[in-house]
C-alpha positions as CSV (number, residue, x, y, z in Angstrom):
1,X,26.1,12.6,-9.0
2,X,24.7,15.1,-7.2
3,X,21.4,15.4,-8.6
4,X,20.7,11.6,-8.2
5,X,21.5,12.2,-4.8
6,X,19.1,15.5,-4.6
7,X,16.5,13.0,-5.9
8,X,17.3,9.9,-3.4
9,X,17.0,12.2,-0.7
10,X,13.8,13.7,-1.5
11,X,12.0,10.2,-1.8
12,X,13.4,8.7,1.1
13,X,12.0,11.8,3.2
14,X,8.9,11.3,1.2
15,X,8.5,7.9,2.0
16,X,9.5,8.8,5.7
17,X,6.7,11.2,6.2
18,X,4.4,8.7,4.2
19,X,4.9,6.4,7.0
20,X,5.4,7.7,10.3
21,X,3.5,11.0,9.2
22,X,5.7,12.9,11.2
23,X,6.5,16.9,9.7
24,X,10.0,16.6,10.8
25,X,10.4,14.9,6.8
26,X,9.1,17.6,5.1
27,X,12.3,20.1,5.8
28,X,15.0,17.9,4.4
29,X,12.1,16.9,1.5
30,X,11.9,20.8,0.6
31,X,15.7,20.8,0.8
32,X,16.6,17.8,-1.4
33,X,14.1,18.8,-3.9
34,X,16.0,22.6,-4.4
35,X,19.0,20.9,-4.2
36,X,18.0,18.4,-7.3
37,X,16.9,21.5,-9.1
38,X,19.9,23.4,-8.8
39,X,22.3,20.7,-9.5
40,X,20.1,19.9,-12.8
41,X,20.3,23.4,-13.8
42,X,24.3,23.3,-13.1
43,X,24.1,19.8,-15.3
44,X,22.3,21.8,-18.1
45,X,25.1,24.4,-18.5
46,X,27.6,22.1,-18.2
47,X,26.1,19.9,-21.6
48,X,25.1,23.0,-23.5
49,X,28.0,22.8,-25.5
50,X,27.1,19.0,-26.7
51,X,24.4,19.0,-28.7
52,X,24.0,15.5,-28.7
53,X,23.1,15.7,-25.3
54,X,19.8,17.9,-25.7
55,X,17.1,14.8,-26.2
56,X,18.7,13.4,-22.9
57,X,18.4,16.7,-21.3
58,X,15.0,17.8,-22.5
59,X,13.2,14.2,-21.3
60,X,15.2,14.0,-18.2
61,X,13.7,17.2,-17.3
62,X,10.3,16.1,-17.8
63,X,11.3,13.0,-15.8
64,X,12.4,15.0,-13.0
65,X,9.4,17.1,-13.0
66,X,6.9,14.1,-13.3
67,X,8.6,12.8,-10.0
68,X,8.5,16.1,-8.1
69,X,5.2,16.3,-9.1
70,X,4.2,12.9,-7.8
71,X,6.0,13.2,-4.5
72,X,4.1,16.3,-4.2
73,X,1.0,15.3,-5.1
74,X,1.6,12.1,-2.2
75,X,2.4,14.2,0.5
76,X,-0.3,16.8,-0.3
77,X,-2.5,13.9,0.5
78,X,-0.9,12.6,3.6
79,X,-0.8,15.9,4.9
80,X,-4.6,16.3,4.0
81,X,-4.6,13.4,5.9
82,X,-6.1,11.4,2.6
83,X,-4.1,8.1,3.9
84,X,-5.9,5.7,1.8
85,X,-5.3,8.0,-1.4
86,X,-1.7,8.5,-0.9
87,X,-1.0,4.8,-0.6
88,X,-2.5,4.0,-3.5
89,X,-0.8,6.5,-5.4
90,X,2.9,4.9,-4.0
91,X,1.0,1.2,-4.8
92,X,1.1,2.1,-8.8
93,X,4.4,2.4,-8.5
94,X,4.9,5.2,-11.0
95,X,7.1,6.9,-8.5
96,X,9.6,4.0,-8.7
97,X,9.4,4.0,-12.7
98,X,9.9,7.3,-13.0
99,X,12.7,7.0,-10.6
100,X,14.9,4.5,-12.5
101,X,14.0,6.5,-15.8
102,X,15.7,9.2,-14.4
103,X,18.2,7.0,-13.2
104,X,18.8,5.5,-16.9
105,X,19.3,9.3,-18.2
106,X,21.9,10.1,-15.6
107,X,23.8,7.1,-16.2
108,X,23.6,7.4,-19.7
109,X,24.8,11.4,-19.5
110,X,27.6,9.8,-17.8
111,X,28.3,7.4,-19.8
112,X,28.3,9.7,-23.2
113,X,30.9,12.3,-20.2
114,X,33.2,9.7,-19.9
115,X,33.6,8.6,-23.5
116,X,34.5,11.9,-24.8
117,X,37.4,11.5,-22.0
118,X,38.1,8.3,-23.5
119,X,37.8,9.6,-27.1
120,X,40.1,12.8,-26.4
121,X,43.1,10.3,-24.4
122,X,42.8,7.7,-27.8
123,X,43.3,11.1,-30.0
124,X,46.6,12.3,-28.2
125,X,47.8,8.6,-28.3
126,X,47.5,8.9,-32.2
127,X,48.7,12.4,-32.5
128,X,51.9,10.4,-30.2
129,X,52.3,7.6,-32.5
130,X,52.1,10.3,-36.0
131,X,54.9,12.5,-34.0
132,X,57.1,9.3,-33.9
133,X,56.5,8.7,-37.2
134,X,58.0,12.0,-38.4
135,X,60.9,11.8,-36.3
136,X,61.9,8.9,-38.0
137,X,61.2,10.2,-41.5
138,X,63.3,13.3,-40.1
139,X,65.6,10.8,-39.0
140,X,66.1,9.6,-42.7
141,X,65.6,13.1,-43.8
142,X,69.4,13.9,-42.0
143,X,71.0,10.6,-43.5
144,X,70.0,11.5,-47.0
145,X,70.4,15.1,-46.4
146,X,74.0,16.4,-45.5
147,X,75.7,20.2,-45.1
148,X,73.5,22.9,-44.8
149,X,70.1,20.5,-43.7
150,X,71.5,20.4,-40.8
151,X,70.5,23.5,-39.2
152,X,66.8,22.9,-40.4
153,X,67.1,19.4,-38.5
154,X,68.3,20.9,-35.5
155,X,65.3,23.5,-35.0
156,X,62.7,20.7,-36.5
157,X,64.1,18.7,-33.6
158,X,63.7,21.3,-31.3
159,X,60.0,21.5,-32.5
160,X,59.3,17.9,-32.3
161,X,60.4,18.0,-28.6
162,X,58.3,20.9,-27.7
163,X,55.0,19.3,-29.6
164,X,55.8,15.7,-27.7
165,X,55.6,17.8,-24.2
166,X,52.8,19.6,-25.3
167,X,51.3,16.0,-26.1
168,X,52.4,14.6,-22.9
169,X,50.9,17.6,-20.6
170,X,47.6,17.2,-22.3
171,X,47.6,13.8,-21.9
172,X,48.3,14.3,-17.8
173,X,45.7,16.7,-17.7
174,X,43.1,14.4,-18.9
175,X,44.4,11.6,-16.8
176,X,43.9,14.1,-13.6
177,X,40.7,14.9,-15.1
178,X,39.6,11.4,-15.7
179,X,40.7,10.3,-11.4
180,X,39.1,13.8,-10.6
181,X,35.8,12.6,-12.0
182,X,36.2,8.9,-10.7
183,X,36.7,10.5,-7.1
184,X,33.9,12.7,-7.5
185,X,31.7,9.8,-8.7
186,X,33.0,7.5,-5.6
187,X,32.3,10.4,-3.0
188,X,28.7,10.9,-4.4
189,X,28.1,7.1,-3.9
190,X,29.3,7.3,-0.7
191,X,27.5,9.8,0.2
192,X,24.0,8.8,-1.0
193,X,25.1,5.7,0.5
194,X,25.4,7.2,3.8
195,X,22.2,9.2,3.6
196,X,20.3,6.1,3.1
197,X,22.0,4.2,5.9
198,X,20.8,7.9,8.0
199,X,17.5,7.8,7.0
200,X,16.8,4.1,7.8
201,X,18.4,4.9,11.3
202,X,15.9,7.8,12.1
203,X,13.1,6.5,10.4
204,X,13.6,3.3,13.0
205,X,14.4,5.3,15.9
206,X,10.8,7.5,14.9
207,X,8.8,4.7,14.7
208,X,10.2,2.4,17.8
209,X,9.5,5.9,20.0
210,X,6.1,5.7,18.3
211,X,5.6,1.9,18.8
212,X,6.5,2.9,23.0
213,X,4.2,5.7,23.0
214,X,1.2,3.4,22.0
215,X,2.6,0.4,24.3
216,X,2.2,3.2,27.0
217,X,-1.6,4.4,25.9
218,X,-2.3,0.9,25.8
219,X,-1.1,0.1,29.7
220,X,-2.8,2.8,30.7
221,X,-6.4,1.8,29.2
222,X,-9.0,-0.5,31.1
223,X,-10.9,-1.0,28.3
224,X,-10.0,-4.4,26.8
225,X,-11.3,-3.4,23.0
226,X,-9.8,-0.5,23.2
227,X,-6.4,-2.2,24.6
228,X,-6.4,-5.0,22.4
229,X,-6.3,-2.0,19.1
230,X,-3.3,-0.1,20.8
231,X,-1.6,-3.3,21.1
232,X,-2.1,-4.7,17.8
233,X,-1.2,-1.4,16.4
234,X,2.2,-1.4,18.3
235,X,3.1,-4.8,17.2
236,X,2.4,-3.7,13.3
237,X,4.5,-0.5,13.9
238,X,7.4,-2.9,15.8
239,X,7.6,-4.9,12.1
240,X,8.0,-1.9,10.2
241,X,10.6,-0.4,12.7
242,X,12.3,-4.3,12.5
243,X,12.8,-3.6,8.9
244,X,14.4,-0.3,8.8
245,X,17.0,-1.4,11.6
246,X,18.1,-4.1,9.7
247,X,18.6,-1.9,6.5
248,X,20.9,0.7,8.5
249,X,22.8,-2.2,10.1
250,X,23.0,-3.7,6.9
251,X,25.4,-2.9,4.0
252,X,23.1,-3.8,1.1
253,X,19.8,-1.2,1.8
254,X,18.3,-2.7,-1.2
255,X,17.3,-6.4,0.3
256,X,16.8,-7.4,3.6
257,X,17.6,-10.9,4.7
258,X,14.2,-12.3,5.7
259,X,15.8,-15.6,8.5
260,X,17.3,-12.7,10.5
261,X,14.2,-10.1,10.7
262,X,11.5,-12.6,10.6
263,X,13.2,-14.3,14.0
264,X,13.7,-11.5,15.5
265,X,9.9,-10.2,14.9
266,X,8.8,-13.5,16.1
267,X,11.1,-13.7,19.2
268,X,9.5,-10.1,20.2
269,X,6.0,-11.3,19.4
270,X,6.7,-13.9,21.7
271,X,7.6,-12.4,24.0
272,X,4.5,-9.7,23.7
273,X,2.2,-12.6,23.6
274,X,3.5,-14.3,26.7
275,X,3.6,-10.7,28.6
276,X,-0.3,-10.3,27.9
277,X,-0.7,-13.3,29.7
278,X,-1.5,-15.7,26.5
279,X,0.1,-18.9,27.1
280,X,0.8,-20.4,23.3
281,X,4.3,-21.7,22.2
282,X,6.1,-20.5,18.9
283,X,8.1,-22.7,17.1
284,X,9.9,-21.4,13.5
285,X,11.8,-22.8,10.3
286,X,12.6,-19.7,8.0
287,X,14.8,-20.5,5.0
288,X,17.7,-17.6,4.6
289,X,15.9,-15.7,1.4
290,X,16.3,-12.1,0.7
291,X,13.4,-9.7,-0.5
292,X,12.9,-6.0,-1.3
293,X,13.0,-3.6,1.2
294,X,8.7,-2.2,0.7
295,X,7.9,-6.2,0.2
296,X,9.7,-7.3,3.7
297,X,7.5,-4.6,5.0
298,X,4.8,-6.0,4.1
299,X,5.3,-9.4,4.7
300,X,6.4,-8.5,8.5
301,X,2.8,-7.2,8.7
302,X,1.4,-10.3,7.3
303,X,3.0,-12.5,9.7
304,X,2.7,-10.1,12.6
305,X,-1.2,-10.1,12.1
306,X,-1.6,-13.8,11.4
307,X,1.0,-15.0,14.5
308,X,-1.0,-12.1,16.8
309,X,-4.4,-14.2,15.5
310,X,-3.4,-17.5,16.4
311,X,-1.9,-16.5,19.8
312,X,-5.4,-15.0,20.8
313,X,-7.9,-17.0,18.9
314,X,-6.7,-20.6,18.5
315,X,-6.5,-21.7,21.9
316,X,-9.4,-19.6,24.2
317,X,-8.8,-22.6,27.0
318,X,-5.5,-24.2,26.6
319,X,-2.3,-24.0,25.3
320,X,-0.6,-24.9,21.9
321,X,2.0,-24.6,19.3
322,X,1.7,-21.8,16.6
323,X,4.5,-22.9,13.6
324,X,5.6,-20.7,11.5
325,X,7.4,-21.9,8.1
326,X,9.6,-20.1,5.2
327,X,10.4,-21.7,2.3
328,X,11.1,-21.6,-1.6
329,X,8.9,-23.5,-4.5
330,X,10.3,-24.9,-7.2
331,X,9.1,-22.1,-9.6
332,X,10.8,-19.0,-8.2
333,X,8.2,-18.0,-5.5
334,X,8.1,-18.6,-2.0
335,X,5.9,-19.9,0.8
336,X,4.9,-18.5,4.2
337,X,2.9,-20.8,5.9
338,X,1.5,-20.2,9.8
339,X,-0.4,-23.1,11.4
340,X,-2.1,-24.2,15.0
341,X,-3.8,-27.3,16.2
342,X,-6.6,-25.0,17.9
343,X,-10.3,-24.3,17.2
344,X,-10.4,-23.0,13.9
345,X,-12.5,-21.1,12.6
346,X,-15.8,-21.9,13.8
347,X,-18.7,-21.6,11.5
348,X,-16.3,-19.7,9.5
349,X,-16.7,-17.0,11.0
350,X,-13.3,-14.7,11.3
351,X,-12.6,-13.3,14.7
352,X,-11.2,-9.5,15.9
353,X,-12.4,-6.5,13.9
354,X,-11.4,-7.7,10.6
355,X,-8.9,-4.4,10.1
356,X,-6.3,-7.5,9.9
357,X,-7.7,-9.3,7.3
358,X,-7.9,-6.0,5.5
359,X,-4.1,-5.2,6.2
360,X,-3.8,-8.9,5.0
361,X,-5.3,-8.2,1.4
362,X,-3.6,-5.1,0.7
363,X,-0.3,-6.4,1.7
364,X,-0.5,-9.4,-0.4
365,X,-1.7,-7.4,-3.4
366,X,1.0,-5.1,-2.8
367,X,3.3,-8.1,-3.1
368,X,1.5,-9.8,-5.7
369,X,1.1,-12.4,-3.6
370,X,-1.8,-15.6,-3.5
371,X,-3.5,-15.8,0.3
372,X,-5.2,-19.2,0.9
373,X,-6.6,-20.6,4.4
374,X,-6.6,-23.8,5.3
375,X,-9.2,-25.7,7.6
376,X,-7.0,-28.1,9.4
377,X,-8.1,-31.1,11.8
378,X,-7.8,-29.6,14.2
379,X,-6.6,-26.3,13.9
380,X,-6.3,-24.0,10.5
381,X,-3.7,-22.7,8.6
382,X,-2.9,-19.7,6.5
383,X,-1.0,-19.6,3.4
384,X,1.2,-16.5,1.6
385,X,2.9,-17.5,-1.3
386,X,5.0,-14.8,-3.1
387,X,7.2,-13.8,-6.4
388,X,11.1,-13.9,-5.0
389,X,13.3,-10.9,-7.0
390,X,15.7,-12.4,-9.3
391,X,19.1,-12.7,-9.4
C-alpha cells in the first residue's frame, strides 16, 4: 500500500544520503516522509468504523513515529557531519526492526481488510442457498395449495426474483471490489518495486561519479601518501557502487549474488593494481552464494582492503600470486579466505595507516563475522568467516 511505500522510500533516501552524503536525498526523504503521513491518516479514516482495528492502529502509529524519529535523528547526525554516530545508530539495527514491525501491522490490517470481503461474499452465498430453499418450499406451497393461492404465488415469485438479483448485484459488486483491491495491491508492489530498482540506479551512478572525482584528485597529486589514500578510497567507493549496480540490474533487490560482484570487483582491482604499476597476479574460486544487500557491502570492502594489501605489501621486489577463495562450511557459515606466498608480516608489524584494518573490524562486526590471520610459509593469509541468511 501506499504508506509502506511512503515508508520504503524515506529509508532508502535515508540510507542514500547516509552513504554518499550527498543533499540531493534529503528532498525525496522530506517528500516520502509527508507522503507516509498523509496516507496513514487516510488509513485511519478509512478503519474508524472497525473497532477492532484500533490496537493495530494506535501501535502502528507509534511504530511509524519511532522510525521517523530514527531516520531523523541519523540524518541530523550525518548532516552534523557526526559520521561515526550515525553509523552506529544504523549498526543497532533498530531502524530495520522497527521497519518490519510496521511491516507486520500493515500486513496484518490487510489481512483483517480482506477477510471482511471474504466474510461478506460467504454471507450472500448463504443468503443464495436460504432463497433456494424457499423457492422450493414455495414450490410445494403451490402443489398443496390450489385456486385462489395462486395469485399469492405469482407475486411471491415475482419477489423471489427481485431478491435473487439483488443478491447477485451485491455479489458482483464485491467481486469488482475484491479485483479493484488486488489491482491496487499489485500496482503498489510494482511501484515500490520500481522505486527501489531507481534508487539503487542513482545511488550507483552518485557514487561511481564520486569514485572518478577522487581517481582524478589522485592523478593529479605528487605526493605518494597522499595518492596512495585517494586511491584506496576510490577502490572502497568502487565496491559499494559494484553492489548497488548489481541490485538495479537484478530482479531480487533483497540478495545479491556474491560469484558475480565479487569477480567483477576483483577483475577491476586488477586491473587498478596493474595500472599503478604493481606487478602481482590474481587468481579466484568464488562459490555462487547469495547474501544481504548491507552484508555484501561490507564484505566488498573487506576483500577490497585485504586484495589492495597484498598487491602492495606482499611482494616489495617481485612478483606473485594473490588467491582469493569463497566457499561454504558445513555449519551454515561461509569462508573468505585471501592468501600470497610473499613476505608476511614482518615482526608483525601491520603495514599502511591501519584505517583498513579498522574498516576491517567494523565490517566484520557489522556482519557478525570471525577475522583470523594466518602466518603462512611463506606468505600470510587472512581469514573472514560469516553467518549465510537462511532459506
Amino acid at each position: 500500500m501506499e504508506l509502506r511505500s511512503g515508508l520504503e522510500a524515506a529509508e532508502s533516501s535515508q540510507r542514500g544520503f547516509l552513504v554518499s552524503g550527498n543533499e540531493i536525498y534529503l528532498a525525496p526523504f522530506d517528500n516520502a516522509k509527508a507522503s507516509a503521513r498523509r496516507q496513514f491518516d487516510r488509513l485511519q479514516q478509512l478503519l474508524r468504523p472497525y473497532s477492532e482495528t484500533a490496537p493495530m492502529l494506535q501501535r502502528l502509529s507509534a511504530v511509524v513515529d519511532a522510525k521517523f524519529m530514527e531516520m531523523d535523528q541519523t540524518v541530523s547526525l550525518k548532516d552534523d557531519r557526526r559520521d561515526e554516530e550515525a553509523l552506529a545508530l544504523l549498526r543497532t539495527n533498530r531502524g530495520k526492526a522497527l521497519m518490519d514491525e510496521a511491516n507486520v501491522f500493515l500486513s496484518g490490517i490487510i489481512r483483517t481488510a480482506d477477510e471482511r470481503l471474504t466474510e461478506g461474499v460467504g454471507e450472500q452465498k448463504e443468503n443464495a442457498a436460504r432463497l433456494r430453499l424457499i423457492s422450493l418450499l414455495g414450490a410445494l406451497v403451490i402443489v398443496l395449495v390450489v385456486g385462489g393461492v395462486v395469485i399469492t404465488v405469482a407475486r411471491y415469485t415475482s419477489e423471489i426474483a427481485q431478491a435473487r438479483d439483488e443478491v447477485r448485484r451485491l455479489a458482483s459488486g464485491l467481486e469488482e471490489r475484491v479485483q479493484s483491491r488486488t489491482a491496487d495491491l499489485a500496482k503498489a508492489r510494482d511501484h515500490a518495486e520500481v522505486l527501489v530498482a531507481e534508487v539503487n540506479h542513482r545511488v550507483a551512478n552518485s557514487l561511481s561519479l564520486v569514485a572518478s572525482l577522487v581517481k582524478l584528485q589522485g592523478n593529479a597529486l605528487t605526493d605518494r601518501a597522499a595518492k596512495d589514500a585517494l586511491d584506496e578510497t576510490y577502490a572502497r567507493i568502487f565496491a559499494i557502487a559494484s553492489v548497488h549496480k548489481r541490485l538495479y540490474s537484478a530482479g531480487d533487490v533483497r540478495f545479491v549474488a556474491l560469484d558475480e560482484y565479487l569477480s567483477g570487483l576483483l577483475d577491476q582491482l586488477l586491473t587498478s593494481m596493474r595500472n599503478e604499476g604493481l606487478g602481482a597476479w590474481l587468481r579466484y574460486d568464488l562459490e555462487p552464494l547469495k547474501l544481504a544487500t548491507d552484508a555484501s557491502v561490507n564484505l566488498g570492502v573487506v576483500v577490497t582492503e585485504w586484495v589492495t594489501n597484498a598487491f602492495k605489501y606482499a611482494y616489495p621486489d617481485r612478483s606473485g600470486e594473490v588467491r582469493v577463495r569463497l566457499k561454504t562450511l558445513p555449519d551454515g557459515r561461509a569462508e573468505l579466505l585471501v592468501e600470497d606466498d610473499g613476505v608476511g608480516r614482518q615482526g608483525g608489524i601491520v603495514k599502511g595507516t591501519g584505517v583498513g584494518t579498522r574498516l576491517v573490524t567494523a565490517m566484520a562486526g557489522t556482519l557478525r563475522a570471525e577475522v583470523e590471520y594466518l602466518a603462512r610459509q611463506p606468505g600470510m593469509g587472512a581469514r573472514l568467516v560469516f553467518p549465510l541468511p537462511t532459506a
